[in-house]
N, C-alpha and C positions, 0 to 999 in steps of 0.2 A: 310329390317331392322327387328332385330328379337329380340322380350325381353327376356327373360328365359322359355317362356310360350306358347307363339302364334307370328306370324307377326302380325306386326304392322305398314308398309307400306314398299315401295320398293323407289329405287333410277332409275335414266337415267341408260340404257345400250349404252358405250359410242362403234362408231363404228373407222373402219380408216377414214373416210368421216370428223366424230368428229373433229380426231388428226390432220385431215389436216386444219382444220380451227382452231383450239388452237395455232395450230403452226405459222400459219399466223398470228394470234392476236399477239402472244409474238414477233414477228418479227417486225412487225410495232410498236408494243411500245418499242422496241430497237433502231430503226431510227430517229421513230417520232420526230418532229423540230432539226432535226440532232443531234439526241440523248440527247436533253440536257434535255429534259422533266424526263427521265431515268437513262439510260445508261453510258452521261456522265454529268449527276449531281450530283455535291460536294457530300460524302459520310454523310455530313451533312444536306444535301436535304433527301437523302433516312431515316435516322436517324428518323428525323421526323415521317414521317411514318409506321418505326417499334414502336415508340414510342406510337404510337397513337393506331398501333395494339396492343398492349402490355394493354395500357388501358381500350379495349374493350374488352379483354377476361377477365382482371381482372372483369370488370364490368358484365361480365355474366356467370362469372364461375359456380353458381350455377346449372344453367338451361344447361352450356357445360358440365357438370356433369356427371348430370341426363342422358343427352343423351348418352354421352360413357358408362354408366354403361349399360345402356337397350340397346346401340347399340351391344356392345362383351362381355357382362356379368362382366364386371372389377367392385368388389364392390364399394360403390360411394365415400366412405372416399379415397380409391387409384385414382381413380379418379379426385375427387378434389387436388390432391396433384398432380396430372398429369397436370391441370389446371395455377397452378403456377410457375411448370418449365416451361409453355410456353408461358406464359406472360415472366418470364425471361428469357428464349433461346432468345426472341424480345428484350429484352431492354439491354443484353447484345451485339447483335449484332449492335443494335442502338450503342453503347459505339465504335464497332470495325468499325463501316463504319464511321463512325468523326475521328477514326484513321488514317483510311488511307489515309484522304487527305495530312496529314502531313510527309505520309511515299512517298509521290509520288515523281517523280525527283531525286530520292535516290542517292547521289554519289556513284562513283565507283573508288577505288585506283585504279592509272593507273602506268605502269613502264616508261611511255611515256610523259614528257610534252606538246608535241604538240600533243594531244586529250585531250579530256573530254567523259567522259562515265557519263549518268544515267537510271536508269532503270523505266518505267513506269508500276504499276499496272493495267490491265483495265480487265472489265469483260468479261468472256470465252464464252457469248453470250447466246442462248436457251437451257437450263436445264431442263432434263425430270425426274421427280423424284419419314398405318398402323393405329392404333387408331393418332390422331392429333398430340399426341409428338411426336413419329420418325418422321412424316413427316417435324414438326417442325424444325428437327435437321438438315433438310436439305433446308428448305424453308427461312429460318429466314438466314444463311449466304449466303444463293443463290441472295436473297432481296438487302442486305447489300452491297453485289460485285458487284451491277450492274446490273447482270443477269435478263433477263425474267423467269418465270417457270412451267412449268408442271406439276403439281402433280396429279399422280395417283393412289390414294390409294389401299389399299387392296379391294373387295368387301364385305369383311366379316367387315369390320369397314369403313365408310365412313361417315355416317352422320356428325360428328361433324368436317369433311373435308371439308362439301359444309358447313358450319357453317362459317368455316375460309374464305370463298370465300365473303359469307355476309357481316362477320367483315371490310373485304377488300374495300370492295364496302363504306362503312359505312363512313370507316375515308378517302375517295376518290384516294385509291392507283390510280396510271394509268390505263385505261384500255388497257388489255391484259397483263401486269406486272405478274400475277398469275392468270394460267388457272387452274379448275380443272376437271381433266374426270374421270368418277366413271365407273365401268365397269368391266369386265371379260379378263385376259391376253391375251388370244386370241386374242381377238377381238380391244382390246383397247391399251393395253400393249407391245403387241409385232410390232405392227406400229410405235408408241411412239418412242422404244429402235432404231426402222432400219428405221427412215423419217432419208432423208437426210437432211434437215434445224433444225434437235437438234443436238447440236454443243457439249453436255456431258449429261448421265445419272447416274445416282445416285440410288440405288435401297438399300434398304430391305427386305428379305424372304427368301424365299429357296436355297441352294447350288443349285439342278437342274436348277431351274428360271434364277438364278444369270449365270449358264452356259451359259445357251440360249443367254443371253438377253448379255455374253460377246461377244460369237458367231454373234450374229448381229452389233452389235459395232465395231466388229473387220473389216468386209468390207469396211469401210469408215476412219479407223484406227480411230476410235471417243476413247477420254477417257470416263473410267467406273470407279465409284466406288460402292465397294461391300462390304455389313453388310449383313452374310449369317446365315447360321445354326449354332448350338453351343451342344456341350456335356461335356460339362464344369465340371469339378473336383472343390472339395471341401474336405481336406486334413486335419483331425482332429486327431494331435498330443495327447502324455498321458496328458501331463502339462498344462492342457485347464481346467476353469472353465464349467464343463458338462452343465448346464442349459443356461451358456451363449451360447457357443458353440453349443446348441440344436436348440434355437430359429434361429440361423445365420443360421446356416442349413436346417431350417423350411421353413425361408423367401425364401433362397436362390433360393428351388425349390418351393416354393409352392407361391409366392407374384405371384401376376397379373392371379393368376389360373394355374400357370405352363405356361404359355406362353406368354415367354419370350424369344428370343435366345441363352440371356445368363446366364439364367438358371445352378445354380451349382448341378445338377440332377445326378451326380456321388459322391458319398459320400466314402470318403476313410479314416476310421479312424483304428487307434493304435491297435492291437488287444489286446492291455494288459487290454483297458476300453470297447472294444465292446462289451460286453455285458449290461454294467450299462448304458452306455452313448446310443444306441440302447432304452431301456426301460425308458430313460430318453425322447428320440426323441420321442417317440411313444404317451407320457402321453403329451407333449405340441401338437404333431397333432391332437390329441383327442380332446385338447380342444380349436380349431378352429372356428369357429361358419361359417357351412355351410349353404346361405338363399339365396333368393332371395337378389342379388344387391344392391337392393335399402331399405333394411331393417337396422337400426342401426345398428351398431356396423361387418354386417357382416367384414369375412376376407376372405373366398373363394363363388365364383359363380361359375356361369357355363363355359364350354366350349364356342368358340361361335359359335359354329354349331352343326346340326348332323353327318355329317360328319367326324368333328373333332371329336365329342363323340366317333362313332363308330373306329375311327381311335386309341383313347386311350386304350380304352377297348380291343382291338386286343393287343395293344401291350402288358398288361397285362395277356390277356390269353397266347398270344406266352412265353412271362419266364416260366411260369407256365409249361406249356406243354416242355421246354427246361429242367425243372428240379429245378428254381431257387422257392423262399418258398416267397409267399404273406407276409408281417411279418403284416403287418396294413394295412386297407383301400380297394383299388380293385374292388368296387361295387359302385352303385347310394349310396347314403345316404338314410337310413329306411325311414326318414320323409319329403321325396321331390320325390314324385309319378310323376312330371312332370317339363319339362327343363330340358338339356344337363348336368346335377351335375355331376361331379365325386369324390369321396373321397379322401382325399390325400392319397398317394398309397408307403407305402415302401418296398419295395424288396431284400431280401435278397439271399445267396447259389447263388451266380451268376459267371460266368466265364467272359474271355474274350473274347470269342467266340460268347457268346448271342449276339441277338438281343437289347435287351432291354441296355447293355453297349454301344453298337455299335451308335446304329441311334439316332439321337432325337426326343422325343415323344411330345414335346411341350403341354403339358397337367402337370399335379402334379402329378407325377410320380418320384419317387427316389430309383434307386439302390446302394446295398451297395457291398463294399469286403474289405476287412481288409488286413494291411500290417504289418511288424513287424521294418525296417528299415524303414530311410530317404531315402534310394538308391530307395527301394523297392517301396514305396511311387510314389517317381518321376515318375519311370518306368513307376505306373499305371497311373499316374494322365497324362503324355506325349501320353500313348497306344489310341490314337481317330486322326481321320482326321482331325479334330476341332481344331479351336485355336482361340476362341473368348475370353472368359474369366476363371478365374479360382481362388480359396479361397485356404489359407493355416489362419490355426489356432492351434496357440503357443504361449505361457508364454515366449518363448526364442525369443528375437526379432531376434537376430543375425542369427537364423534359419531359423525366416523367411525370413529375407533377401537375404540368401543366395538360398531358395527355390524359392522364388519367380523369383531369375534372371536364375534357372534352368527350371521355368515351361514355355512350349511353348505357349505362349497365349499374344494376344496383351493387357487384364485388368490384373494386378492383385491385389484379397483385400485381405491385412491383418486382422484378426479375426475381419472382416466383410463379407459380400456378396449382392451385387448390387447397392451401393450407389451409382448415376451416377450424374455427376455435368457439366454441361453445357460448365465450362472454362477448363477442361481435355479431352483430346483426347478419343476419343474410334472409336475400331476396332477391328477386329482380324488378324489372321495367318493362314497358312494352307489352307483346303476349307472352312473356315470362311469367306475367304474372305479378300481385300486389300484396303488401302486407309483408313485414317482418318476423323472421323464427331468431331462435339464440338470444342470448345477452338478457336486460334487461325488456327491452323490445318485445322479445317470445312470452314475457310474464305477462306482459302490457295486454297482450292478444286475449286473452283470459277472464279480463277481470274486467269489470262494468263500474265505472265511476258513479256517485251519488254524491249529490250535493246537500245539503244538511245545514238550512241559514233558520236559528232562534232569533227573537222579537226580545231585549235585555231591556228594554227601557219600563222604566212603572207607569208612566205617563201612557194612558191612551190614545190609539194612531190618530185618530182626530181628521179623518179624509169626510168622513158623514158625521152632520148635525147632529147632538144626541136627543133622542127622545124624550131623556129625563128633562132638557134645556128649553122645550117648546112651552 
């Protein structure tokens, strides 16, 4: 665990020995009293319990804070705003598992009157599944289905994960219901993704990771859903109020430090305003307030490693050395001699060849290139392997509309960038990645449909001759 400054203590190194006994927890609290304790108690049994989760992070949001800011440097006011989408991701799904009892037994129109068809929801069994919200987005509808779960955070953000395991314990989920192994991929993650008794995993992170961890999935034909990398465009028309339009483009790559996946870190505007609208971006980066985490009012912290640092700083030197112009930022900040800082960083003279267009750098880091059409636009904003999310911003709503149904990406915000809301789908396209979290969508991922057709008629099917007739 590391604040901006020094460590500050470590977590368990979870091994496969771990996952095999996580696994077995969730198992027997999926059987336990033939499921009813679980598995197959009313959606308003589980409700309960998100409910109660839901109450306990409210009630300690302050101090779940404090710890995600000092666990991955995320300042503490984002933070606590992070704290409340996950009381509500809970109490939302609390709302969708009292739903589904009512959705059980669903009829099915038949062309046939002698059957009856209904289809039964039930859950898809053991779930092996970043700072606390993403995990949330996966743990809170996993809860709600039925499901047991795994969750294995990142190692670079976990504290306020074995926090969630606490909360758990507190308001008396089941035991075994939610395991959590903290741990290193290797070693912990990739047992996780290929035990044969996790019945679906769910991941966040890396395209490569997300490969792997298909690749093992795939032997057992296990479903996988995947929330991967992102290089996400942001598409800044002439007709746009500049300073608004500055800030959305600010946030877009610069909220949570740059690391975010769906990061709008491709900046594509008008060339008729790139120069005002550039010197306009440059004067709100500037006035940023780069600090420690945990100091008022900050807006950007640290990376939350060394490694990550040295990984941003590379990417910045490689434009540089490719030919493309520093335009702001690029460097530690003068008045922060120690912690991971990096300055928001904009880039300009860039191709699409570079590196720095190409990969993502999950840091505050934003390139620019300028376009003169809508066609032209598109072109660049579609040229990435990526298809997470992506910004168009326009006075012409009709423009946007019609961009937005041209750009390849599973989000898109009109003259916003990143609002993300619990009851909307999110996912991407491409090597982004498949499958939807949030909303109704996220409960969908969970639950394993059955179909259930009786034989209603008293008459015999009458397909074979009867015996008794010969």
């Amino acid at each position: 665990m590391f604040d901006p400054f020094e460590v500050s203590g470590d977590i368990p190194a979870a091994t496969a020995e771990d996952v095999d006994l996580a696994v077995a927890a969730a198992r027997r609290a999926l059987t336990r009293n033939r499921g009813k304790d679980w598995a197959s108690a009313s959606g308003a049994v589980r409700a309960k319990y998100l409910r109660a989760i839901a109450a306990k992070i409210t009630e300690r949001k302050s101090e779940l804070a404090k710890l995600e800011a000092i666990d991955c440097g995320k300042p503490l006011d984002e933070a606590a705003w992070d704290m409340d989408d996950v009381a509500g991701c809970f109490e939302y799904y609390a709302d969708l598992a009292e739903g589904l009892d009512a959705k059980q037994k669903a009829p099915v129109s038949l062309p046939m009157d002698t059957f009856k068809t209904y289809v039964l929801k039930e859950p898809i069994g053991v779930v092996g599944n970043y700072p606390l919200l993403m995990a949330v987005w996966k743990v809170a509808p996993a809860l709600a289905a039925g499901c047991a779960a795994i969750l294995k955070p990142s190692e670079l953000a976990s504290i306020t994960c074995l926090e969630l395991a606490d909360v758990c314990r507190e308001v008396g989920l089941p035991p075994g219901v939610l395991n959590i192994l903290t741990g290193l991929g290797p070693e912990a993650g990739a047992p996780l993704a290929s035990h044969p008794n996790v019945d679906k995993i769910a991941f966040t992170g890396s395209t490569a990771t997300g490969s792997r961890i298909m690749t093992a999935a795939a032997q057992m034909v296990k479903p996988v859903t995947l929330e991967l990398g992102g290089k996400s465009p942001i598409i800044v028309f002439e007709d746009t109020d500049l300073d608004k339009a500055a800030e959305w483009t600010a946030f877009g790559c610069f909220w949570t430090n740059g690391q975010i996946c769906s990061a709008t870190s491709r900046l594509i505007v008008h060339e008729s305003i790139a120069n005002e609208f550039l010197d306009r971006l440059v004067k709100w980066t500037k006035n940023i307030k780069i600090s420690d985490p945990l100091e008022e009012g900050c807006r950007l912290g640290p990376v939350v490693s060394k490694g990550q640092y040295e990984k941003v700083l590379k990417f910045i030197s490689t434009a540089k050395s490719e030919g493309a112009t520093i335009l702001s930022g690029g460097l530690r900040p003068e008045h922060l001699k120690k912690g991971f800082f990096v300055e928001p960083t904009i880039i300009t003279d860039v191709t699409t060849s570079m590196q720095i267009w190409r990969e993502e750098v999950f840091g505050p880091v934003l390139c620019v290139k300028t376009f003169s059409t809508e066609e032209e636009a598109l072109e660049l904003a579609n040229n990435t392997h990526y298809g997470l999310g992506a910004a168009v911003i326009s006075n012409d709503l009709e423009r946007c509309d019609r961009v937005s149904k041209a750009l390849q990406a599973g989000i898109v915000w009109i003259n916003c960038s990143q609002p993300c809301f619990c009851q909307a789908p999110w996912g991407g396209n491409k090597r982004s990645g498949f499958g939807r979290e949030l909303g109704e969508w996220g409960l969908e991922n969970y639950l394993s449909v059955k179909q259930v057709t009786q034989y209603i008629s008293d008459e015999p099917w009458g397909w074979y001759q009867s015996p008794s007739k010969l």
